[in-house]
ChimeraX commands (.cxc) that place a marker at each C-alpha (Angstrom):
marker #1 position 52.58,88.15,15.11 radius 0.5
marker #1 position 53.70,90.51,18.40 radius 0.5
marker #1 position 55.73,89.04,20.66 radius 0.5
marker #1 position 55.92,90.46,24.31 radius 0.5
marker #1 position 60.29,91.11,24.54 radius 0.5
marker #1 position 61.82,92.85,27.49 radius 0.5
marker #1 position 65.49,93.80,27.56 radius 0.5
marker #1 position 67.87,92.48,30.23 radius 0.5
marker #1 position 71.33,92.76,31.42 radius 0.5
marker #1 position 73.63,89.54,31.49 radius 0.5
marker #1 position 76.14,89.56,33.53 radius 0.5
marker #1 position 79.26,87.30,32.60 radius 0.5
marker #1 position 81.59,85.39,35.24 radius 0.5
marker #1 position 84.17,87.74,34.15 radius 0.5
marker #1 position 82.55,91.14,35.03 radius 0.5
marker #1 position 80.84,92.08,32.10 radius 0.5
marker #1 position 77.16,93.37,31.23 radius 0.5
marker #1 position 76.21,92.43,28.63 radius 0.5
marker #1 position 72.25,93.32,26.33 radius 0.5
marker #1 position 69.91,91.15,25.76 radius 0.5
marker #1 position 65.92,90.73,24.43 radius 0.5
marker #1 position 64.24,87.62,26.86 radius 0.5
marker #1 position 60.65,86.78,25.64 radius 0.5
marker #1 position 59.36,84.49,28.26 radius 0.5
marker #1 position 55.66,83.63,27.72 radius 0.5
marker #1 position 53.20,82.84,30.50 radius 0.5
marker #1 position 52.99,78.77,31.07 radius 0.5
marker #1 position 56.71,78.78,29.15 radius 0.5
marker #1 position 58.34,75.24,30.71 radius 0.5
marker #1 position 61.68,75.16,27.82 radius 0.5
marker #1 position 64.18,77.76,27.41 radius 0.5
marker #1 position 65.84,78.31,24.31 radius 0.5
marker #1 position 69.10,81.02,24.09 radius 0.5
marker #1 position 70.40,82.13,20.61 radius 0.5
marker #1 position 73.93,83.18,19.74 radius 0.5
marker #1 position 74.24,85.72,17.08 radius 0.5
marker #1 position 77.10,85.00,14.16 radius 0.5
marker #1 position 80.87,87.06,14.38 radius 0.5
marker #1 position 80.69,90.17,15.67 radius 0.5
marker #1 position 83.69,91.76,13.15 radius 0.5
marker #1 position 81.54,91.19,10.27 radius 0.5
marker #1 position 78.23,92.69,11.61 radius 0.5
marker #1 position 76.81,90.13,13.48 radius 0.5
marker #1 position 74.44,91.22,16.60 radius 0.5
marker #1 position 71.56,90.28,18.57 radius 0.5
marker #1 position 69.23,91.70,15.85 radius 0.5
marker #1 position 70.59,89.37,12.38 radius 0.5
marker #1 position 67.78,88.07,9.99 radius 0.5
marker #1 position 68.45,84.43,11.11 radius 0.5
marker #1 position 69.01,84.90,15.15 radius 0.5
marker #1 position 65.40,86.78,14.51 radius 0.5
marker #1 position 63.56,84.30,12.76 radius 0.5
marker #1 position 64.53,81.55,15.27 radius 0.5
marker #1 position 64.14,84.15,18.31 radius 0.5
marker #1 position 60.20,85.05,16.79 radius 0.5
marker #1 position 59.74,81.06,15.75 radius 0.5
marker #1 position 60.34,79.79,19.33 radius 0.5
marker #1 position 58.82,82.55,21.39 radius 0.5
marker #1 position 55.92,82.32,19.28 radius 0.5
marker #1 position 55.04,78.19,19.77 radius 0.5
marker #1 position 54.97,79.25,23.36 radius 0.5
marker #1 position 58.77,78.51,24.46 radius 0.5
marker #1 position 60.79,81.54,26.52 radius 0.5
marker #1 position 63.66,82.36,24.18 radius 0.5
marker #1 position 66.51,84.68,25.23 radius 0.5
marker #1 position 69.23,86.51,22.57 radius 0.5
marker #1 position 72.10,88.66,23.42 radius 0.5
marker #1 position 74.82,90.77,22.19 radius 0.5
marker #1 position 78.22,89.18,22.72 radius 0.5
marker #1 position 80.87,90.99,24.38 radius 0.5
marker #1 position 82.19,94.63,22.96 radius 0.5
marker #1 position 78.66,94.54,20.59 radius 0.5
marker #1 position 76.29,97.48,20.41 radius 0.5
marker #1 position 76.06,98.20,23.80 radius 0.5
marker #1 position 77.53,95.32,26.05 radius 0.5
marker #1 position 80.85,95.81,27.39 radius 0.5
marker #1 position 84.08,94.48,27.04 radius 0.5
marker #1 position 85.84,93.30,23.72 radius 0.5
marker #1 position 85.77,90.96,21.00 radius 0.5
marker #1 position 87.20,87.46,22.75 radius 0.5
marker #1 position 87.97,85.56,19.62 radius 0.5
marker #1 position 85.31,83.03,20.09 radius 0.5
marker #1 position 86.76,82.25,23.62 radius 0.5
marker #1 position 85.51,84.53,26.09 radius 0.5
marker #1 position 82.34,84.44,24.28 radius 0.5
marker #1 position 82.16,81.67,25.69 radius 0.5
marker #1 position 81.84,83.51,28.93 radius 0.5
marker #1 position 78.76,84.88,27.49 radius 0.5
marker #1 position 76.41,82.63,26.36 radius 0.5
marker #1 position 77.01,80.88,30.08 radius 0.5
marker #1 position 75.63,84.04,31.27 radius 0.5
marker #1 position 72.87,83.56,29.05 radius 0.5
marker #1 position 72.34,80.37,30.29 radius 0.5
marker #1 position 72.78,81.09,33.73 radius 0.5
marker #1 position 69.80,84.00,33.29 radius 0.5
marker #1 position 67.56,81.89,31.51 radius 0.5
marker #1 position 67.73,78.76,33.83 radius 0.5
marker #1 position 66.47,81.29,36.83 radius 0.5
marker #1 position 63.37,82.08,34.73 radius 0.5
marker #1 position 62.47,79.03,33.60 radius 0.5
marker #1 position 62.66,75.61,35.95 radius 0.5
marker #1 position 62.76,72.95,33.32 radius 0.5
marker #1 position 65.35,72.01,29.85 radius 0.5
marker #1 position 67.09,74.56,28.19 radius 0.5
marker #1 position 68.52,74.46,24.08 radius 0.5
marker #1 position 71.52,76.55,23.34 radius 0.5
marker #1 position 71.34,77.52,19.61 radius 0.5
marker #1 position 73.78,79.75,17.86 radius 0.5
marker #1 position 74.25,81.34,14.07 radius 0.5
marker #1 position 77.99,81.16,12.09 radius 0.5
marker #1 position 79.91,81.98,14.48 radius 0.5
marker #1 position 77.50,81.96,17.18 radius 0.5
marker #1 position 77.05,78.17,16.64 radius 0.5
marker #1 position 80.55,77.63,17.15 radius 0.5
marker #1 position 80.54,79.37,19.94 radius 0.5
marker #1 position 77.65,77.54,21.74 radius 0.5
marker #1 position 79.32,74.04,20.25 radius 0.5
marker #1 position 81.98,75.01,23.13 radius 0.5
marker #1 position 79.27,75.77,26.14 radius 0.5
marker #1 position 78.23,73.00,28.23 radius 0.5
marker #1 position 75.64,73.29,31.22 radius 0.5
marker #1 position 73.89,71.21,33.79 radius 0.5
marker #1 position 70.10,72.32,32.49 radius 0.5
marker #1 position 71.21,72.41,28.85 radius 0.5
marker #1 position 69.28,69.23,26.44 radius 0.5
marker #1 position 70.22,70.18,23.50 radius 0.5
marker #1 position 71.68,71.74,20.60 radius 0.5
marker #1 position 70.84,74.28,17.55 radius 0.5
marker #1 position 73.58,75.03,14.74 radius 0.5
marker #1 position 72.76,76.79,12.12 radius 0.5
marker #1 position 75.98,76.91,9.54 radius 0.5
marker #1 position 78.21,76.37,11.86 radius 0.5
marker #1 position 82.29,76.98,10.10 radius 0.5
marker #1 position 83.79,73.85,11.58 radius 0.5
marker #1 position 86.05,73.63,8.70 radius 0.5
marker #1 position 87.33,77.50,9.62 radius 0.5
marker #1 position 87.44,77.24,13.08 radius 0.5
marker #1 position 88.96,73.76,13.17 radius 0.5
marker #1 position 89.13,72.04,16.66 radius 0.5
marker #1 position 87.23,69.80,19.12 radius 0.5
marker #1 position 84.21,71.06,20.39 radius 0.5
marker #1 position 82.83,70.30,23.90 radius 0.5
marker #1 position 78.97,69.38,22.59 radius 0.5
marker #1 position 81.22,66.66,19.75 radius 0.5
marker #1 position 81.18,63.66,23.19 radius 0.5
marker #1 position 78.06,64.98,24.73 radius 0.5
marker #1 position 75.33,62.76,25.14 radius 0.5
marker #1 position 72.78,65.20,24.42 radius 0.5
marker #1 position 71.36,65.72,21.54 radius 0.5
marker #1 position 73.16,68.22,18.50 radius 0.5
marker #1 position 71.00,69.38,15.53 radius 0.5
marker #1 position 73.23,71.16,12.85 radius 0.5
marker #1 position 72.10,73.17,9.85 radius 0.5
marker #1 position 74.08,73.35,6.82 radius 0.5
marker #1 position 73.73,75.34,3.41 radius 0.5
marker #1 position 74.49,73.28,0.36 radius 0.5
marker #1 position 76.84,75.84,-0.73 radius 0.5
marker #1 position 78.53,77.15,2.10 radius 0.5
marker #1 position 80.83,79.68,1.57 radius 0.5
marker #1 position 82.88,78.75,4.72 radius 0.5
marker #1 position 82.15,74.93,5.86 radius 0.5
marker #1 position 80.09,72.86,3.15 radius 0.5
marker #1 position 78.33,70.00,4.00 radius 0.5
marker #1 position 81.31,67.12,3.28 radius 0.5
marker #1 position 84.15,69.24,5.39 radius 0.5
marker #1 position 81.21,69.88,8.29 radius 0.5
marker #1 position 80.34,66.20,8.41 radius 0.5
marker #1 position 83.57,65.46,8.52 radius 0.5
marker #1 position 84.58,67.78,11.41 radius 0.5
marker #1 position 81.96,66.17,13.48 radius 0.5
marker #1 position 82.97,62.18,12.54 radius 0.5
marker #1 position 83.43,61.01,15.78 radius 0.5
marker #1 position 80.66,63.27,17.59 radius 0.5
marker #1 position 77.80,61.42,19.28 radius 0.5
marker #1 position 73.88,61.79,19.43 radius 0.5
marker #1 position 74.53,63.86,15.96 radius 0.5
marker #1 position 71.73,64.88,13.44 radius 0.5
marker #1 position 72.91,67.39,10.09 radius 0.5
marker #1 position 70.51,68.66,7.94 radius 0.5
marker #1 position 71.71,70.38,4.40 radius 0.5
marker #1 position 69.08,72.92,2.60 radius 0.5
marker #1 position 71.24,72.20,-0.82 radius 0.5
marker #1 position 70.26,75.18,-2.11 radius 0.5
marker #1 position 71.16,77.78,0.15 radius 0.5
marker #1 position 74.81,79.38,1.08 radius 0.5
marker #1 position 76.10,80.47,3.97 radius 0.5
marker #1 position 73.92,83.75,4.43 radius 0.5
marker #1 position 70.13,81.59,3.80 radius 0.5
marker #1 position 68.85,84.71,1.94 radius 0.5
marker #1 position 65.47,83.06,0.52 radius 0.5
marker #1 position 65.75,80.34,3.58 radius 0.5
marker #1 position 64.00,82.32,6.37 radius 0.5
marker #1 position 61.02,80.34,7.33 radius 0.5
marker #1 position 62.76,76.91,6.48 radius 0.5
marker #1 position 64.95,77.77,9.42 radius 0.5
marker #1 position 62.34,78.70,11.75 radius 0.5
marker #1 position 60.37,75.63,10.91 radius 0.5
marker #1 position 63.49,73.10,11.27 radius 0.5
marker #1 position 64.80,75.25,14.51 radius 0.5
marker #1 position 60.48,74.17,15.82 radius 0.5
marker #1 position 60.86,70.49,14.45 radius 0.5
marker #1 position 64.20,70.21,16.31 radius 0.5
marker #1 position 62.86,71.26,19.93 radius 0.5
marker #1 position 60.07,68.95,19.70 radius 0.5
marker #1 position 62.36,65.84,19.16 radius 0.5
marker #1 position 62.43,63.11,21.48 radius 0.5
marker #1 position 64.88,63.97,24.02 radius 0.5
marker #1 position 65.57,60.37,24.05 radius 0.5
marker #1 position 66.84,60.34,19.91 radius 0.5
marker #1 position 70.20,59.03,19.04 radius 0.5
marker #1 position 72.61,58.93,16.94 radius 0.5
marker #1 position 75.36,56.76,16.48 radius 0.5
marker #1 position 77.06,59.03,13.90 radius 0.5
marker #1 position 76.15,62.10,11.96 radius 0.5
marker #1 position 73.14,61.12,9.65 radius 0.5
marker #1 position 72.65,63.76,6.70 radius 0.5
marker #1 position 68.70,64.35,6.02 radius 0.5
marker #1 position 68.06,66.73,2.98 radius 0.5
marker #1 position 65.80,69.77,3.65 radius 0.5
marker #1 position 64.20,70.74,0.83 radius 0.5
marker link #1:1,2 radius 0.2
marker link #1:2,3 radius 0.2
marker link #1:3,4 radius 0.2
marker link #1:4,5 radius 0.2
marker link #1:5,6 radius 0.2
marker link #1:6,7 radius 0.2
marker link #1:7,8 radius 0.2
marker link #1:8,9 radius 0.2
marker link #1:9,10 radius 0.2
marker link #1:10,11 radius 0.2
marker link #1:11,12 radius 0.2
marker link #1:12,13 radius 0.2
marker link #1:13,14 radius 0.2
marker link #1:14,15 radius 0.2
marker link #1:15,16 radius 0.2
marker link #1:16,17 radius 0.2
marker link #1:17,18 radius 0.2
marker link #1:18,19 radius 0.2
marker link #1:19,20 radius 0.2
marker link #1:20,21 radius 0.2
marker link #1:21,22 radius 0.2
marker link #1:22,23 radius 0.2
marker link #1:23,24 radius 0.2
marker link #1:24,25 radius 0.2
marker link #1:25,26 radius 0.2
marker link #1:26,27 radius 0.2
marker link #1:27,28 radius 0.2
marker link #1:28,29 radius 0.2
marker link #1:29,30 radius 0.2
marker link #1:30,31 radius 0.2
marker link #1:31,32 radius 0.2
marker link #1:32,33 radius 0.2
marker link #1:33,34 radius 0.2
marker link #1:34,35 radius 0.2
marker link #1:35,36 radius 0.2
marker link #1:36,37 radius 0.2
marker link #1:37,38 radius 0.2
marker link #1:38,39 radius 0.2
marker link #1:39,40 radius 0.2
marker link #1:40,41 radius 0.2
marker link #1:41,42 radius 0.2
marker link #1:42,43 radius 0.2
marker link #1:43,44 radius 0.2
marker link #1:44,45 radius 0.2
marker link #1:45,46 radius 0.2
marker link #1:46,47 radius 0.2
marker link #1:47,48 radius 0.2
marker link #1:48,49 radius 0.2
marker link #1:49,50 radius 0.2
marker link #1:50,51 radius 0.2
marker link #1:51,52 radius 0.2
marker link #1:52,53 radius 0.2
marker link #1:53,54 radius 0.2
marker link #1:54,55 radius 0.2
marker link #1:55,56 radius 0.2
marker link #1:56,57 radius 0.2
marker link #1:57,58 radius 0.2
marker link #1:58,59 radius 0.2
marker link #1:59,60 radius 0.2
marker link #1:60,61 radius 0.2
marker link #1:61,62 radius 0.2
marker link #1:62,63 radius 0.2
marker link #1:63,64 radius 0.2
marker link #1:64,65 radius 0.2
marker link #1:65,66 radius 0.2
marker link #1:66,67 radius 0.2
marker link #1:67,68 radius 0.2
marker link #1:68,69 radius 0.2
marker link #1:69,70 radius 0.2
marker link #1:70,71 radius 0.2
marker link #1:71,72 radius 0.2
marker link #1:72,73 radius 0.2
marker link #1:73,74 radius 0.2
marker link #1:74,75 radius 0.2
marker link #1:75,76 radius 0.2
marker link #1:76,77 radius 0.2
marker link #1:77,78 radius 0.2
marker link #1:78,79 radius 0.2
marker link #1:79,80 radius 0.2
marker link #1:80,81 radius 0.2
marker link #1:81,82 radius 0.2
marker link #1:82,83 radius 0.2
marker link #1:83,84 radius 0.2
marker link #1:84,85 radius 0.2
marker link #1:85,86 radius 0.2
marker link #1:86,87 radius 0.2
marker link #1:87,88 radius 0.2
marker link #1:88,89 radius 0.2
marker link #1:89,90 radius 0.2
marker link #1:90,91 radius 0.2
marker link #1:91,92 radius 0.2
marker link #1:92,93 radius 0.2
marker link #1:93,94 radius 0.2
marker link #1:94,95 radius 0.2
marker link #1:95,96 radius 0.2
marker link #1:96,97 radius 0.2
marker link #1:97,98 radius 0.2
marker link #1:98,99 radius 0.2
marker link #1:99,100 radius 0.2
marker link #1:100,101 radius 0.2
marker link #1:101,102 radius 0.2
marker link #1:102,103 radius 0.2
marker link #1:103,104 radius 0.2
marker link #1:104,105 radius 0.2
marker link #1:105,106 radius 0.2
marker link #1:106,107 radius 0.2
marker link #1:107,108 radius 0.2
marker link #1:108,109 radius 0.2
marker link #1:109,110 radius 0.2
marker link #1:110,111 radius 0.2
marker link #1:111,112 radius 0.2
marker link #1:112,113 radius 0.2
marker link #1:113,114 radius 0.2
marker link #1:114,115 radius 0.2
marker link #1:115,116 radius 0.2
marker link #1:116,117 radius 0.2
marker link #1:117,118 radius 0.2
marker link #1:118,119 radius 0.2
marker link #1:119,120 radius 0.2
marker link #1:120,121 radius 0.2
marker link #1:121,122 radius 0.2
marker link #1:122,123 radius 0.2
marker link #1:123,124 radius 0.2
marker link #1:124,125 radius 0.2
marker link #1:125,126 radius 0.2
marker link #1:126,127 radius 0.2
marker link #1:127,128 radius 0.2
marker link #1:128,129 radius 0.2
marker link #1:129,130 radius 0.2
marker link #1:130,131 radius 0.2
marker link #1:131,132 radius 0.2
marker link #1:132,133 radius 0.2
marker link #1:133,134 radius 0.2
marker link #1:134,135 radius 0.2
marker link #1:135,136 radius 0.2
marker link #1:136,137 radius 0.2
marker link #1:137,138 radius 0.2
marker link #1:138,139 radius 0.2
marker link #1:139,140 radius 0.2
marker link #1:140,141 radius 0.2
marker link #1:141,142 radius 0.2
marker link #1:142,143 radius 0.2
marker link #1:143,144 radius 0.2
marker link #1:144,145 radius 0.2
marker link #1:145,146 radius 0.2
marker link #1:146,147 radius 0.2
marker link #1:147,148 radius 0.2
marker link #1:148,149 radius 0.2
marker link #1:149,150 radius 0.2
marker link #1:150,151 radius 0.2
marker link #1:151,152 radius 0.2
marker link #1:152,153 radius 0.2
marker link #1:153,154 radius 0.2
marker link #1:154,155 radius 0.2
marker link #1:155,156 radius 0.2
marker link #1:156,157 radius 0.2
marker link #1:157,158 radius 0.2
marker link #1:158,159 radius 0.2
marker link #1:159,160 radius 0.2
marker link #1:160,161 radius 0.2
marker link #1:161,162 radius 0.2
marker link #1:162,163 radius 0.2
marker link #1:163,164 radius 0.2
marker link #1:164,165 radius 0.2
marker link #1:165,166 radius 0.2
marker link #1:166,167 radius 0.2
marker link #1:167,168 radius 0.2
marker link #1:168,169 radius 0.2
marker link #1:169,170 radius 0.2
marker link #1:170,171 radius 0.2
marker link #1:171,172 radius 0.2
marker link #1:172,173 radius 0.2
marker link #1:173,174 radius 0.2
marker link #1:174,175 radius 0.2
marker link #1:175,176 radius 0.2
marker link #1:176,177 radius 0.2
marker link #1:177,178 radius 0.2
marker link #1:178,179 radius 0.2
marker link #1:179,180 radius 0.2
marker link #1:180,181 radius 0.2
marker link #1:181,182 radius 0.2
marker link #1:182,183 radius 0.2
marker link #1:183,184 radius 0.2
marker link #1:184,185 radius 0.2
marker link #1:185,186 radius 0.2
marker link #1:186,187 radius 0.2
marker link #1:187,188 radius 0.2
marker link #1:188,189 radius 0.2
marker link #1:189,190 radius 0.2
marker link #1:190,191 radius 0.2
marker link #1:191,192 radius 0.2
marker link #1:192,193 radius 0.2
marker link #1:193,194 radius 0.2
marker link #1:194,195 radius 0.2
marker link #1:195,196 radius 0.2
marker link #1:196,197 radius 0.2
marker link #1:197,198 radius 0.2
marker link #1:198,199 radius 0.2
marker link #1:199,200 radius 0.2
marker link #1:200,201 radius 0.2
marker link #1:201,202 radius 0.2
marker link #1:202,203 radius 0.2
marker link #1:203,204 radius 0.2
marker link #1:204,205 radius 0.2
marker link #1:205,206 radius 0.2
marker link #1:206,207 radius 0.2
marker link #1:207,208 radius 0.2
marker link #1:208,209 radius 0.2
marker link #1:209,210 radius 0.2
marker link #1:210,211 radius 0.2
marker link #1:211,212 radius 0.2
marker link #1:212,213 radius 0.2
marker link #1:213,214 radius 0.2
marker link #1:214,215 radius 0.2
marker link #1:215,216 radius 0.2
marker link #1:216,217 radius 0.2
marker link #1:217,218 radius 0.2
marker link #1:218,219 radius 0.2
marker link #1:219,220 radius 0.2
view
């Protein structure tokens, strides 16, 4: 299915442009922005998993927004260690919330998840992780005491943060939902459309769900 995508510049708080694709169709009331997984192994805008998510949501109607970190293909700047990306998906955030007046998700890949774990803002509902190495990139994340709902996606045999070191990285988070596809690893070569469907099932939760703890669901 075609998807209308034009490319935009983001524009960080820091001074940097950075690329990005924004598919935003007509009637479009939710926002969803994607973070693509670590730059200094190949990660961009354009991964297999950012664009099944990015062609999921657009397609079920949603405006959906993914970018190229800093120092990436052609935005400038320079690899921030996970930090001043921060910077960046804020920007993202910040250009999505002035196309569309209603709740935005912030989802993120690897890397990309971790990244968007850290980013907090005033029109965001939600959260999408998709493998995201909590037991690599150890630390509290800002989402962990958010109210707001977190939906994270982990591969049975993770290469990097396996289900029981994930869960436990996210103990004392709130309003907390993990899913494991036990077959998968960290890559999800075969686990395409499972993605795309959980990423759709997740946005059309209750906002209202909780969570007292992480719950672990299986995903077949």
């Amino acid at each position: 299915m075609g998807i209308e995508t034009h490319q935009v510049g983001l524009h960080t708080a820091d001074g940097f442009r950075l690329e990005a694709d924004l598919c935003s169709p007509h009637g479009a009331t939710v926002g969803v922005v994607i973070c693509h997984p670590h730059p200094q192994f190949g990660g961009d805008r354009y991964n297999a998993i950012v664009d099944a998510v990015f062609r999921a949501v657009a397609g079920a109607g949603m405006a959906v927004l993914r970018f190229d970190f800093r120092g990436v293909n052609d935005s400038e700047g320079a690899h921030g260690g996970g930090v001043a990306e921060r910077l960046d998906a804020a920007a993202a955030l910040d250009t999505m919330s002035s196309v569309i007046d209603g709740p935005l998700w912030l989802a993120g890949y690897s890397f990309g998840a971790a990244v968007a774990l850290d980013v907090v803002h005033p029109q965001l509902v939600g959260w999408l992780a998709v493998a995201p190495p909590l037991a690599v990139m150890p630390g509290a994340r800002a989402a962990g005491p958010d109210p707001r709902p977190k939906y994270v996606l982990v591969a049975g045999h993770d290469q990097f943060s396996p289900p029981d070191p994930t869960s436990e990285a996210m103990a004392d988070w709130v309003e907390t939902e993990m899913t494991v596809i036990p077959r998968a690893d960290h890559f999800f070569a075969a686990d395409l459309a499972t993605i795309a469907s959980w990423s759709l099932d997740a946005l059309a939760r209750p906002l209202d769900a909780s969570a007292d703890a992480p719950g672990v669901s299986p995903e077949a």
